[in-house]
C-alpha positions in Angstrom: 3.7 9.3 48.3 6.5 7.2 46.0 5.3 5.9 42.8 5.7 2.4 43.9 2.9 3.6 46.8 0.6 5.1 44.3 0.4 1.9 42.6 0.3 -0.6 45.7 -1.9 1.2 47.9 -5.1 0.9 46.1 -4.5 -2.4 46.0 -3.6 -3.5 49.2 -7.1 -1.1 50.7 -9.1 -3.0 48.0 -7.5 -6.7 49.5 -7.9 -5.0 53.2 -11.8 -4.7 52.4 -11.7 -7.7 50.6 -10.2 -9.5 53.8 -12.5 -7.8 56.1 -15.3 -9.3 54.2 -13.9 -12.9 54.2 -13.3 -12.6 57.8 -16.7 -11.5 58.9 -19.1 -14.5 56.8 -19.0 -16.1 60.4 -21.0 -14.0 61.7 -24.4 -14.8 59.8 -26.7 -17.5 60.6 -27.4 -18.3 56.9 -26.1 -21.4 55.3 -24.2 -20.2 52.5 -22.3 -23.5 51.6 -18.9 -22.9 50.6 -18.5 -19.7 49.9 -15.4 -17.2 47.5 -14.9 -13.6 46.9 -14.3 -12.1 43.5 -13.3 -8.4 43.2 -11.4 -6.1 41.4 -10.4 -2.6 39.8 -10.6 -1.6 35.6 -8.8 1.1 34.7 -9.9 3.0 31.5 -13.6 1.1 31.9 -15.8 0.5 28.7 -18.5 0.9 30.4 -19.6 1.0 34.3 -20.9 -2.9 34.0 -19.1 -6.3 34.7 -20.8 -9.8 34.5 -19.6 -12.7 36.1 -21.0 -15.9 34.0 -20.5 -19.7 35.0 -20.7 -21.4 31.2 -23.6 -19.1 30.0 -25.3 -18.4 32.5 -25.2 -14.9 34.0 -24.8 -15.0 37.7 -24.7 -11.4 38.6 -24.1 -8.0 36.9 -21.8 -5.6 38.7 -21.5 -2.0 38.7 -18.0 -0.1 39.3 -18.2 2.4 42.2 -16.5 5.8 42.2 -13.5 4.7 42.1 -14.2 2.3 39.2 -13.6 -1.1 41.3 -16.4 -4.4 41.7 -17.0 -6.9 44.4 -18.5 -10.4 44.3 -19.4 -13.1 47.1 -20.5 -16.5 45.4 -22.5 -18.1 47.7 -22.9 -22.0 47.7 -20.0 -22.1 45.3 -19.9 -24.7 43.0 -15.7 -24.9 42.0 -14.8 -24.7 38.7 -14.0 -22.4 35.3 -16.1 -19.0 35.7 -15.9 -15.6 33.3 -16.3 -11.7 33.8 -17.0 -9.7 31.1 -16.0 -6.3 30.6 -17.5 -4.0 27.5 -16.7 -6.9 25.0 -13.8 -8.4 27.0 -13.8 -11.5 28.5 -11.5 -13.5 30.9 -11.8 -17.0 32.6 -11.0 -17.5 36.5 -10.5 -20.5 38.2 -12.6 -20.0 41.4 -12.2 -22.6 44.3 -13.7 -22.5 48.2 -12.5 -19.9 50.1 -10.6 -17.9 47.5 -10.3 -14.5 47.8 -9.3 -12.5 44.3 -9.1 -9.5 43.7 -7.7 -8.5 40.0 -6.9 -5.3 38.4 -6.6 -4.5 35.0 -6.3 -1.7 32.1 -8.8 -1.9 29.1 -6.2 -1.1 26.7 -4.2 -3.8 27.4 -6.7 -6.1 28.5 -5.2 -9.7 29.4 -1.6 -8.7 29.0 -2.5 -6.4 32.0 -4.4 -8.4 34.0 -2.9 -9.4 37.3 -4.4 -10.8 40.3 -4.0 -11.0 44.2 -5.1 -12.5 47.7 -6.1 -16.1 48.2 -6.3 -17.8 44.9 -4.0 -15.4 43.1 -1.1 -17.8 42.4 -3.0 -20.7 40.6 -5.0 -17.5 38.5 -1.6 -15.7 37.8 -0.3 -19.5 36.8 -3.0 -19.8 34.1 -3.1 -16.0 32.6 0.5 -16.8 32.6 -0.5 -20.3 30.4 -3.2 -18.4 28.5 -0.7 -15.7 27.1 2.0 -18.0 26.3 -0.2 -19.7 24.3 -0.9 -16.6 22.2 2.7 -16.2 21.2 3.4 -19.9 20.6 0.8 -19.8 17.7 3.1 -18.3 15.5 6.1 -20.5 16.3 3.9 -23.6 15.5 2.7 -22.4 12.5 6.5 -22.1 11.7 6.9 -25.4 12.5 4.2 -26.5 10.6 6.5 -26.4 7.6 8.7 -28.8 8.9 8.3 -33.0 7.5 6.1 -34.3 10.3 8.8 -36.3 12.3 10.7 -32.8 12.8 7.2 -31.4 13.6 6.3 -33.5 16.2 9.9 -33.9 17.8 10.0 -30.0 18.2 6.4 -30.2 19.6 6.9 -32.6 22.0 10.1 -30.6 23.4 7.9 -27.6 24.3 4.9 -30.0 26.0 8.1 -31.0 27.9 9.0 -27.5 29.4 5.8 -26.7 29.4 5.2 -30.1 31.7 8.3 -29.4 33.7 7.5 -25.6 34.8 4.1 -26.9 35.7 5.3 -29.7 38.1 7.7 -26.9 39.8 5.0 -25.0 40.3 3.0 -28.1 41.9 5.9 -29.1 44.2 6.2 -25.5 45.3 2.4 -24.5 45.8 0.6 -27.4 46.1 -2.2 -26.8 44.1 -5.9 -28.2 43.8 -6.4 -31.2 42.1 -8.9 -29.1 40.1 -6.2 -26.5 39.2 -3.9 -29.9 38.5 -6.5 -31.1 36.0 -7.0 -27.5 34.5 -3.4 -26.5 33.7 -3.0 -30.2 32.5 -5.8 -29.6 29.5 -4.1 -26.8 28.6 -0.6 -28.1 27.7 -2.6 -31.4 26.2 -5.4 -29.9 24.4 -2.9 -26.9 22.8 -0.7 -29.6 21.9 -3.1 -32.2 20.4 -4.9 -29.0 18.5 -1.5 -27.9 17.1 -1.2 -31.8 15.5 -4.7 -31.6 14.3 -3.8 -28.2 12.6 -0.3 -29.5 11.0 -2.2 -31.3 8.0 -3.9 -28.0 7.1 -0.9 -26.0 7.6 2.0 -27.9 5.8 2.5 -26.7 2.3 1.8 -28.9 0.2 -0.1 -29.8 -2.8 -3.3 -30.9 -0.7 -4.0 -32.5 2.5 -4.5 -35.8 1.9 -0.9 -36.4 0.9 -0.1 -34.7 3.9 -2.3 -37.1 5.9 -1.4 -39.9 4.5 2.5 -39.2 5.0 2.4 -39.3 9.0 3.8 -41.6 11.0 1.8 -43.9 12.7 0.9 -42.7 15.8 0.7 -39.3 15.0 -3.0 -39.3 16.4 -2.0 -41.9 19.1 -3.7 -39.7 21.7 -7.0 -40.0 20.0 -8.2 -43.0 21.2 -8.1 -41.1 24.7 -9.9 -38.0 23.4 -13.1 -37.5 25.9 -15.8 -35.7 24.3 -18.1 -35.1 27.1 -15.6 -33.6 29.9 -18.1 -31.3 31.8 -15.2 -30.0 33.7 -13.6 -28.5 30.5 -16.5 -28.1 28.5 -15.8 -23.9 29.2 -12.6 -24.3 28.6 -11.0 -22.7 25.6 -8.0 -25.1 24.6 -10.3 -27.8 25.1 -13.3 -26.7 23.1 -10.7 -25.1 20.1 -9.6 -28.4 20.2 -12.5 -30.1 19.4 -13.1 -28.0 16.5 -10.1 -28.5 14.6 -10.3 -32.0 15.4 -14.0 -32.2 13.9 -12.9 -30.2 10.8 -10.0 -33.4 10.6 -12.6 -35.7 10.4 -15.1 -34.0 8.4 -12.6 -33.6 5.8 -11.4 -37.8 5.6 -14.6 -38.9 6.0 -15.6 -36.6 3.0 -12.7 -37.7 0.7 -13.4 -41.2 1.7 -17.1 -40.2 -0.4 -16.2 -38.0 -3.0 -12.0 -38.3 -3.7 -11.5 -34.8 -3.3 -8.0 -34.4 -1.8 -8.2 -30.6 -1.8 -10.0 -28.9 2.1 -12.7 -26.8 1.3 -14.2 -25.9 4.1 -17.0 -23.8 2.2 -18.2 -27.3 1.0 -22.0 -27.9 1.8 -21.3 -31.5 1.7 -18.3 -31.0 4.5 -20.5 -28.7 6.3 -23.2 -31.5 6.6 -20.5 -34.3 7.5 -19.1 -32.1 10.1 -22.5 -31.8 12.1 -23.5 -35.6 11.7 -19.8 -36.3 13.6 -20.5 -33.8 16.1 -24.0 -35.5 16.5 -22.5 -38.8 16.8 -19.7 -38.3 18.9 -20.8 -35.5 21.3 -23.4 -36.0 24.1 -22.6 -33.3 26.1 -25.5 -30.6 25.2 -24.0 -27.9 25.7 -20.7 -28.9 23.5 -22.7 -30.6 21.0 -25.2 -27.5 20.3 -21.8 -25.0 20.4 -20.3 -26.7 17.8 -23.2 -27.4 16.0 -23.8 -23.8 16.1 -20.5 -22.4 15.3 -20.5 -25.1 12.0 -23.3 -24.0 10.9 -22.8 -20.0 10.6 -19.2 -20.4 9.5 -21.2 -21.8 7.0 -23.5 -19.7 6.5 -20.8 -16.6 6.4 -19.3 -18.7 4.0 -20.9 -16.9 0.9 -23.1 -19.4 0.2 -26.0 -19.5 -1.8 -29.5 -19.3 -0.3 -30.4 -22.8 -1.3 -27.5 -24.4 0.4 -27.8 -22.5 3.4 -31.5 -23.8 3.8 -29.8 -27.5 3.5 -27.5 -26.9 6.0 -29.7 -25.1 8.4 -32.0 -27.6 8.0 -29.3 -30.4 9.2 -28.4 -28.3 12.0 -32.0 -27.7 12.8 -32.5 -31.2 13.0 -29.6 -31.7 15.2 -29.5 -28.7 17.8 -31.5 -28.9 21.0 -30.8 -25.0 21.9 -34.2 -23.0 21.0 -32.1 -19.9 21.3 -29.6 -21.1 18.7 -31.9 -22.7 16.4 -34.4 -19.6 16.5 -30.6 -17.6 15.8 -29.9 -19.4 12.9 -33.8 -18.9 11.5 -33.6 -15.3 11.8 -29.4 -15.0 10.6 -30.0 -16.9 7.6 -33.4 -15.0 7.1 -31.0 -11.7 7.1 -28.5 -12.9 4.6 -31.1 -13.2 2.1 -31.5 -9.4 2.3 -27.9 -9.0 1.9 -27.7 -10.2 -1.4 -25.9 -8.9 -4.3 -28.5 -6.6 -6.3 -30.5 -5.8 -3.2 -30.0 -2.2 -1.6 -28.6 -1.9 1.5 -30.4 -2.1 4.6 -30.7 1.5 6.5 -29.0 1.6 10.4 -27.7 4.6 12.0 -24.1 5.3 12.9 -22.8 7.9 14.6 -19.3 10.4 14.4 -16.4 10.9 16.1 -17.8 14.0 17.0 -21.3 12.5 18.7 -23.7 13.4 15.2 -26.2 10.8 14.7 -26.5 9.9 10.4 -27.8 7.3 8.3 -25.9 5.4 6.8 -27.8 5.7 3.4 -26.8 9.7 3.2 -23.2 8.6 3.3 -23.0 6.9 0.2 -23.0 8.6 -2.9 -20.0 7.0 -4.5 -18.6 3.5 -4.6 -18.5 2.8 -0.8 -16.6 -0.3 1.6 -17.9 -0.1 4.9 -15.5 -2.3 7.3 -16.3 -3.1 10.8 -13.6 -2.7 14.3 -13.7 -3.8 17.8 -11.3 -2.2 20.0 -10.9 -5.2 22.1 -10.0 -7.1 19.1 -6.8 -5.0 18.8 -4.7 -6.4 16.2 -7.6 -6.4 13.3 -8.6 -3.1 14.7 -5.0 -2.1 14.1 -4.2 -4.0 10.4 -7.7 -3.0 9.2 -7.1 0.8 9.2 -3.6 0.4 8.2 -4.7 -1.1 4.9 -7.5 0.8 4.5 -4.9 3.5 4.6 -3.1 1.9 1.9 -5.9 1.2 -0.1 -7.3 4.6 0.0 -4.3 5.9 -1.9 -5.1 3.2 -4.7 -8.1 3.8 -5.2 -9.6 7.8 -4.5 -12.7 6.8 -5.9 -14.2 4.6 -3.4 -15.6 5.7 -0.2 -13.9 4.1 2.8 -16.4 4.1 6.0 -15.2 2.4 8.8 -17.7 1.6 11.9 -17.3 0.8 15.3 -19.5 -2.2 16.7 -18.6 -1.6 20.6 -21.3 -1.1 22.7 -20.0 0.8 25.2 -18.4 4.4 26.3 -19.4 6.3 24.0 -16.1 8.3 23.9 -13.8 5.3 24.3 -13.7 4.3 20.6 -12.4 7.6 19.8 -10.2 7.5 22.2 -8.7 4.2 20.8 -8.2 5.4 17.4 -6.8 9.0 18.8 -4.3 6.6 20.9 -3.5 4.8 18.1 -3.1 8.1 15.4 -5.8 7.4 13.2 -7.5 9.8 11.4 -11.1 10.4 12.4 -12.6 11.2 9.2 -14.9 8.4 7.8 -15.3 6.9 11.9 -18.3 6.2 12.6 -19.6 3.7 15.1 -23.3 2.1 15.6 -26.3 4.3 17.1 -27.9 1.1 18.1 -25.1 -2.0 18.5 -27.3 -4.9 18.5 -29.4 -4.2 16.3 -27.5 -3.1 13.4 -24.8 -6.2 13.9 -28.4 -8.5 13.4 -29.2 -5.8 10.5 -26.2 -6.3 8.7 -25.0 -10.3 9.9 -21.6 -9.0 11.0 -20.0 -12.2 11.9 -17.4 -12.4 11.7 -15.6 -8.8 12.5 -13.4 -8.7 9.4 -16.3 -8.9 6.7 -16.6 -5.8 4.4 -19.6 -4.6 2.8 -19.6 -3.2 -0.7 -22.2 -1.1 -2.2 -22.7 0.9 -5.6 -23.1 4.7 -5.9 -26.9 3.7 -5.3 -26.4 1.9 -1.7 -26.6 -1.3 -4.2 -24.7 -4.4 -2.6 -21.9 -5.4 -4.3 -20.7 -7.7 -1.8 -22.0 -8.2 1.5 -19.0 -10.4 2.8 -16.0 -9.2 1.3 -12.3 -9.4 2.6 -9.7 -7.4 2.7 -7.4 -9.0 3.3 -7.6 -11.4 0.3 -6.1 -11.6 -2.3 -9.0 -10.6 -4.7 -10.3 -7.9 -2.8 -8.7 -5.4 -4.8 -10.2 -7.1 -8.0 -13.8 -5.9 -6.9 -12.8 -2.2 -6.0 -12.0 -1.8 -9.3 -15.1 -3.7 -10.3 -17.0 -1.3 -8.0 -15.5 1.5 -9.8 -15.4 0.6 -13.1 -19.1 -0.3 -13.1 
């Protein structure tokens, strides 16, 4: 068998099943409505488990035969946005009557490997294609985000007009949905208005409101056609990143408008709080609303604040939030952070070694000690974390670098990923229990670093880094 067959075959007996499947739903009495087929193969598997979600709901959890591959009939389909998740990967799908997917995909290379075919594959290739173009662009527009804002926006607009152009070839020439239409629309308009929400924040300058206030015109012409409520999209992540830079653009004039300050400072309390009353007033859609109520409120709260304002600003969000889950989320997350103060000793979880021993984490520390957290499907912090680390351990001998895992998955994977990647296993540890210890220790985001004394005294419970004073409190660690 050629190489080319080794690769092809498994795919085209996977669509043959697949196929087979589609073409036999006549033969049951049972009214199943419209009906669509989801399946697929992961190479290098976290774990043996996919989930297929519509918003955040689970609709059915898969396991991967033998041969590591999944299958899915959605019955009574409503059309729309749906997600599978994988370990701690996710990836939207557009799913439509009659569709017929299959996708195949490696774990290390997640969405740059994904690819799908049989009915339905063209329109899902389409928006991958979209989603991963997307990624790239983000650094070009931040590069453009130094320009004066009529270079900005004439440079912007050229690429919504490729972008628009490739997508009406690929109309004419597949004929899509008017659902896919609508889709792959958003996504050129929503990356677009977000990267003109962003340019204030971005241009270097002296503070934003100069850079505001220097805009032409119609910069934020599109506004006043800005729906907040579109259920359609309400999944979708241009659209939803969208709203959030657009909320923190608000927040921020509405705030100077009260209190002068020209500077952003998105760690204000009094930001924090205008934030959620616009979300409250502008959003009606509950499940938008409560998200972005949600994510304002621990961004806040991960923020470093003290323990009084937090109470102030959970209190506004409790008020505000109609999601029990969230709001019982926030009670407990906020509740944690209190015992992650500086001067209290760290709490006790369990981690275990590259070579399967299970430890506590209080018998590692008997020096100065930064404990930093890794996700190997967040691959380019998992990547620039250790390298630094690296560096820093050089710098500064006497501090005790541990570095954890949060996956919860294969249990031989992570090692796997750092052995792939040439990293030293010394000091790797990952989490006995996943959950628990991520609630123990309030690790959101990823790229916080606890520091602790020679005692397992907290230092620091959300350090960075990757700032600029990070160094400054190693050698306050040590020097204490």
């Amino acid at each position: 068998m050629t190489l080319l067959n080794k690769h092809i075959f498994p795919q085209l007996l996977l669509l043959f099943t697949l196929c087979s499947i589609v073409s036999c739903k006549n033969d049951t009495t049972e009214d199943e409505g419209d009906t669509a087929y989801l399946g697929g193969e992961i190479i290098n598997p976290s774990n043996n488990i996919v989930v297929i979600y519509k918003g955040k709901e689970p609709l059915d959890t898969l396991k991967l035969d033998a041969n590591n591959r999944f299958m899915h009939k959605f019955k009574h389909l409503i059309p729309g946005l749906y997600t599978f998740h994988h370990g701690t990967d996710i990836q939207m799908v557009l799913i439509e009557p009659n569709d017929s997917l299959m996708v195949r995909l490696n774990t290390i290379d997640f969405d740059e490997s994904l690819v799908y075919t049989g009915e339905g594959a063209k329109k899902n290739n389409y928006l991958i294609d979209m989603f991963l173009e997307s990624e790239k662009e983000d650094q070009t527009v931040l590069r453009l985000c130094q320009l004066n804002a009529g270079e900005f926006e004439k440079r912007l607009d050229s690429l919504r007009t490729l972008k628009l152009e490739k997508l009406q070839a690929f109309s004419a020439k597949n004929t899509p949905s008017p659902l896919f239409e609508t889709i792959a629309k958003a996504n050129i308009d929503y990356n677009y208005y977000m990267s003109k929400e962003v340019y204030p924040f971005a241009f270097y300058s002296k503070n934003e409101v100069e850079n505001l206030k220097a805009l032409p015109k119609d910069f934020y012409a599109y506004r006043k056609n800005i729906d907040y409520n579109n259920e359609t999209l309400k999944d979708y992540f241009p659209y939803y990143e969208f709203l959030k830079y657009h909320f923190q653009n608000l927040a921020f004039v509405e705030q100077y408008n009260k209190t002068h300050d020209s500077v952003y400072n998105g760690k204000s309390m009094g930001y924090n709080i205008t934030k959620m009353k616009l979300i409250d007033s502008l959003v009606q859609n509950p499940w938008l609303k409560n998200n972005l109520l949600a994510d304002t409120a621990f961004r806040f709260f991960n923020s470093g604040a003290n323990t009084a304002e937090n109470s102030l600003v959970l209190n506004e969000f409790l008020k505000r939030s109609t999601d029990e889950y969230q709001k019982e989320r926030s009670i407990s997350y906020t509740n944690t952070l209190k015992n992650l103060t500086p001067g209290n000793r760290l709490p006790n979880v369990e981690v275990i070694d590259s070579n399967g021993k299970k430890v506590s984490i209080e018998d590692l520390i008997a020096k100065p000690t930064a404990i930093y957290f890794w996700s190997y499907t967040i691959k380019r912090h998992f990547k620039d974390s250790h390298l630094k680390i690296k560096e820093l351990q050089k710098k500064y001998p006497e501090v005790n670098f541990l570095s954890v895992n949060i996956n919860n998955g294969d249990p031989d994977f992570w090692v796997r990923s750092l052995e792939q990647n040439g990293f030293d296993l010394s000091n790797e540890f990952r989490f006995a229990n996943p959950e628990k210890a991520k609630e123990t220790w309030a690790l959101y985001p990823i790229n916080k670093v606890i520091l602790v004394n020679e005692k397992g005294i907290i230092e620091d419970s959300n350090a960075n880094m990757f700032n600029f004073k990070f160094e400054e409190e190693l050698l306050g660690l040590v020097s204490r």
